[in-house]
LOVOZA-154050 format. One line per 8 residues: number of its first residue (from 1); for each residue x, y, z of N, C-alpha, C. Coordinates in nm, 3 decimals, decimal comma, m for minus. Atoms other than C-alpha are relative to their C-alpha. Example, Ala and Ser with C-alpha at 12.3 -4.5 7.8 and 13.67 -1.06 7.14 Angstrom:
<rs>
1> 0,089 m0,119 0,000 1,230 m0,450 0,780 0,090 0,120 0,000 | m0,082 m0,119 m0,006 1,367 m0,106 0,714 m0,077 0,109 0,073 .
</rs>
This chain:
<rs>
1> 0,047 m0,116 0,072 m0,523 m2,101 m0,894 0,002 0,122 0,092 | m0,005 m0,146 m0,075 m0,472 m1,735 m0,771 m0,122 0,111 m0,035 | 0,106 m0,067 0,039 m0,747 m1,544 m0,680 0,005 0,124 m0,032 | 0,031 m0,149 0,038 m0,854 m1,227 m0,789 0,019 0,133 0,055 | m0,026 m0,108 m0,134 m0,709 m0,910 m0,611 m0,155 0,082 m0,027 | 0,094 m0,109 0,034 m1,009 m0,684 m0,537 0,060 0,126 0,108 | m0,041 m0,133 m0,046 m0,890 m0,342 m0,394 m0,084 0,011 0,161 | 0,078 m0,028 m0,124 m0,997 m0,301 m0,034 m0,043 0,146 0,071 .
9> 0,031 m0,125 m0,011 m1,160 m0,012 0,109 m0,097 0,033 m0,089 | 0,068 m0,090 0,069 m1,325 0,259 m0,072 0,126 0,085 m0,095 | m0,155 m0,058 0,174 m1,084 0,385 m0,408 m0,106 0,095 m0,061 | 0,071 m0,095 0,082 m1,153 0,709 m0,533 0,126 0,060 m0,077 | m0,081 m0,026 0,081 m0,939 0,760 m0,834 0,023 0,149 m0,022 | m0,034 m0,213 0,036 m0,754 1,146 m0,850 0,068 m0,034 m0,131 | m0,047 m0,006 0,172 m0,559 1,017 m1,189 0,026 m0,137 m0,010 | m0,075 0,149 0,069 m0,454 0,699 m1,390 0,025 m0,013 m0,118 .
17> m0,066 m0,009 0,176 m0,203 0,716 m1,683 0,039 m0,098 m0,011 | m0,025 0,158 0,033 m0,027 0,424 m1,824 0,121 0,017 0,098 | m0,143 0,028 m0,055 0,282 0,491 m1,615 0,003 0,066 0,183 | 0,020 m0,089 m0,132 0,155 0,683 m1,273 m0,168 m0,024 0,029 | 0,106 0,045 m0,058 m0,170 0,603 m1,068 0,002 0,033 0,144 | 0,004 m0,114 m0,120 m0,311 0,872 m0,785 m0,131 m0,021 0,071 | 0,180 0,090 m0,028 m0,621 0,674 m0,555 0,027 0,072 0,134 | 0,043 m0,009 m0,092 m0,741 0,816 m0,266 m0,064 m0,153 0,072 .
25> 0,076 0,166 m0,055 m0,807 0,530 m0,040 m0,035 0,006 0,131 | 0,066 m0,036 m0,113 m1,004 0,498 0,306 m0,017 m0,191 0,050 | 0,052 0,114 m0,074 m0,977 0,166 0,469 m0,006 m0,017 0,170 | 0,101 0,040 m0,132 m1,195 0,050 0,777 0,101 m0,109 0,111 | m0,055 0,110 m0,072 m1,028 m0,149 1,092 m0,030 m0,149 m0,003 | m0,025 0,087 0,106 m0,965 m0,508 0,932 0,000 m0,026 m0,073 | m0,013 m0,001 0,115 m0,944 m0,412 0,617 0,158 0,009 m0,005 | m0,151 m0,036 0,011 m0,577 m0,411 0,461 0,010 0,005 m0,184 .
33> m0,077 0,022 0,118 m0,401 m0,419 0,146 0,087 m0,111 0,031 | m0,083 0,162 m0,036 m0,251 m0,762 0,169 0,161 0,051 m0,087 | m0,155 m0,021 0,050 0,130 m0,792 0,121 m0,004 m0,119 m0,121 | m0,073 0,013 0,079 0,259 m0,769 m0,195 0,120 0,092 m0,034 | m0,136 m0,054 0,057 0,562 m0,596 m0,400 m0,021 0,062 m0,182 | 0,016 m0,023 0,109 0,635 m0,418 m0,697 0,119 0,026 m0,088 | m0,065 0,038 0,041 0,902 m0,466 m0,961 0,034 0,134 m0,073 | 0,002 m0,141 0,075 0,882 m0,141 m1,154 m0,003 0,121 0,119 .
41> 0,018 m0,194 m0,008 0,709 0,152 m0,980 0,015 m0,056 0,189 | m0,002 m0,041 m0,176 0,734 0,275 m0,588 m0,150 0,038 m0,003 | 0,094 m0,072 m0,039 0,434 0,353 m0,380 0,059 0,076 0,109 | 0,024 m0,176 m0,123 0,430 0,685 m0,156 m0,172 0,001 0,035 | 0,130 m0,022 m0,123 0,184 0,686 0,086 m0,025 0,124 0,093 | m0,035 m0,168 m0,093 0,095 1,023 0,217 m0,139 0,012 0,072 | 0,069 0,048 m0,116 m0,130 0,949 0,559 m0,151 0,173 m0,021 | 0,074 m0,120 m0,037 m0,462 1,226 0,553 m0,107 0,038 0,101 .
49> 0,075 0,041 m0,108 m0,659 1,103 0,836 0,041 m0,103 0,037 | m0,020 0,130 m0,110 m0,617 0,843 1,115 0,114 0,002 0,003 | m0,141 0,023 0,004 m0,279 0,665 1,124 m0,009 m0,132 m0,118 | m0,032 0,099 0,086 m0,160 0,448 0,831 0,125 m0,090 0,066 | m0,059 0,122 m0,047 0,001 0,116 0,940 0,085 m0,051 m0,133 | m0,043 0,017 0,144 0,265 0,016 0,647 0,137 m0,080 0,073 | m0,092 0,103 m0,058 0,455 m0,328 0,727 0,077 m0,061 m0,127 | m0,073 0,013 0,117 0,720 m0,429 0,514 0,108 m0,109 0,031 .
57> m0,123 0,071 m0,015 0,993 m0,691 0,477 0,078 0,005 m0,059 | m0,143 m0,007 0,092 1,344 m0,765 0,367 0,061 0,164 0,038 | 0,026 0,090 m0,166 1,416 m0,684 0,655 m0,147 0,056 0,022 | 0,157 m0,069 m0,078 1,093 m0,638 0,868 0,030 0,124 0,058 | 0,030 m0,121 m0,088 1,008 m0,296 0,970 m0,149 0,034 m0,041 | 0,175 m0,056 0,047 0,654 m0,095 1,037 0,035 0,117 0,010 | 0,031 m0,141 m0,038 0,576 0,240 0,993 m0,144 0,051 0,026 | 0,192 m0,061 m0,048 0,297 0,444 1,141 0,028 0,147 m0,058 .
65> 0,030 m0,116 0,040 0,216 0,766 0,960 m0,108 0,062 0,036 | 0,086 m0,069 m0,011 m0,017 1,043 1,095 m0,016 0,104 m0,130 | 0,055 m0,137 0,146 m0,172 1,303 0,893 0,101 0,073 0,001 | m0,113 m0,048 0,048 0,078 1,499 0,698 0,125 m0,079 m0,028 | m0,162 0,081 m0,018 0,368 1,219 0,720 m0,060 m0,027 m0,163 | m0,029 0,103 0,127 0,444 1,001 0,428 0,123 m0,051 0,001 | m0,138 0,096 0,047 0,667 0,724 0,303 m0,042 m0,103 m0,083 | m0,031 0,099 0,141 0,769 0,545 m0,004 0,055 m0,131 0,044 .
73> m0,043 0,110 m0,019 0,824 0,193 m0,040 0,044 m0,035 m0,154 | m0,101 0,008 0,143 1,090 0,111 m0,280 m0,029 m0,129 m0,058 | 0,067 0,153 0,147 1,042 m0,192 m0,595 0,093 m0,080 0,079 | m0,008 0,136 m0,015 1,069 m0,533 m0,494 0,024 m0,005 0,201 | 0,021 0,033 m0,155 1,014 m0,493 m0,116 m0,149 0,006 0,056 | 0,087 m0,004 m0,023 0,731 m0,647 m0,017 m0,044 0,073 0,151 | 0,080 m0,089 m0,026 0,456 m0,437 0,184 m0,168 m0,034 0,062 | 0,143 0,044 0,003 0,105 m0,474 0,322 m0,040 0,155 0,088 .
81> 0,013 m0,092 m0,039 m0,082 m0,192 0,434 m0,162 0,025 0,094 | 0,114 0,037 m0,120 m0,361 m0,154 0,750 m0,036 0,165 0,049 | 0,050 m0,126 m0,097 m0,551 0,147 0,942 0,119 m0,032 0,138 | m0,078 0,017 m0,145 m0,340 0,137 1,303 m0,157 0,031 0,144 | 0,088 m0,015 m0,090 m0,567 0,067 1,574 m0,126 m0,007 m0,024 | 0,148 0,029 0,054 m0,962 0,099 1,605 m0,071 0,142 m0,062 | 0,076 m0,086 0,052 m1,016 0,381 1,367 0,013 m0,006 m0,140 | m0,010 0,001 0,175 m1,037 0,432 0,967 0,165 0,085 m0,040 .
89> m0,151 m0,095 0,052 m0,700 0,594 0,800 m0,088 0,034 m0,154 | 0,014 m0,061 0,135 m0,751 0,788 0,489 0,139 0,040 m0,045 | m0,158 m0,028 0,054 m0,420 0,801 0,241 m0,045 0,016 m0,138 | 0,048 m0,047 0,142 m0,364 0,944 m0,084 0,138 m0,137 m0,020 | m0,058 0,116 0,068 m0,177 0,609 m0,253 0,048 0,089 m0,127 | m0,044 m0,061 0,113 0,072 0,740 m0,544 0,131 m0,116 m0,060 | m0,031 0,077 0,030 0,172 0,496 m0,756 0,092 m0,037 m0,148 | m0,069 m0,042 0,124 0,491 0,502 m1,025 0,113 0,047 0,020 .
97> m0,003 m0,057 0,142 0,663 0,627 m1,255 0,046 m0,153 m0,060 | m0,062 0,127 0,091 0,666 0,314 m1,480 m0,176 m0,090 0,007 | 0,121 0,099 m0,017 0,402 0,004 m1,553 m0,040 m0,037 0,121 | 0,038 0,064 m0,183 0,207 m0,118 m1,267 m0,014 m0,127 0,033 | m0,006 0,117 m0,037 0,258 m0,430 m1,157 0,015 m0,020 0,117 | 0,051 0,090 m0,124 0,131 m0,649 m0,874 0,057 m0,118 0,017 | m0,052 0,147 m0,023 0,317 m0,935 m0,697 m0,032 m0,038 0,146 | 0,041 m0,001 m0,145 0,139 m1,101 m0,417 0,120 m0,086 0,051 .
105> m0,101 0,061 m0,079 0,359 m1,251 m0,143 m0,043 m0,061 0,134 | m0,036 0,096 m0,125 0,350 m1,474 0,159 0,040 0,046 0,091 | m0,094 m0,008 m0,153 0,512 m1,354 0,465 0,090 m0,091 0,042 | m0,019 0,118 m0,096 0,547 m1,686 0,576 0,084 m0,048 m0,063 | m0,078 0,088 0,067 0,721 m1,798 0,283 0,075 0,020 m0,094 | m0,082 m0,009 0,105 0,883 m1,527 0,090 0,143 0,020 0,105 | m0,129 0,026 m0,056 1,269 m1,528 0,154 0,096 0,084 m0,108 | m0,076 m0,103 0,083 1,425 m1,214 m0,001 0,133 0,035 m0,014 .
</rs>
């Protein structure tokens, strides 16, 4: 049985239509967004404090974003997303254009 995603951090919703979804998000050093993927929409991550940590596979690469950066992660490449180092990151999460759908993933055991 698959458990229940609960959103990590602190989520402070700026919009949510049926096809686009705009969260301010603030997560703490070992908090993450666990890797998953998304089949429809892209997320854009646009860094507004700290450094955002944004690890991705198929193939593996990381990115580190400071305040002002950003980067999109394109559908069906899974993703997980972390503060960098021992401080908090604050990112505005922008999520779409299309349904939103969640696909958790493995690391260990997806094979893209």
């Amino acid at each position: 049985m698959t458990e229940a995603y609960v959103r990590a951090g602190k989520v402070n919703w700026i919009a949510k239509g049926s096809d686009v979804g705009v969260q301010e998000r603030t997560l703490e050093p070992g908090q993450a967004i666990p890797w998953h993927y998304h089949t429809v929409i892209t997320d854009t991550t646009y860094c507004i404090e700290g450094t955002v940590q944004i690890e991705m596979l198929g193939p593996p690469e990381r990115v580190l974003l400071a305040p002002g950066q950003s980067h999109a992660v394109p559908t069906n490449r899974p993703h997980k997303i972390t503060p960098h180092g021992d401080r908090p990151c604050r990112f505005l999460l922008v999520q779409g254009v299309g349904k939103y759908d969640r696909q958790p993933v493995d690391p260990e055991t997806w094979h893209g």
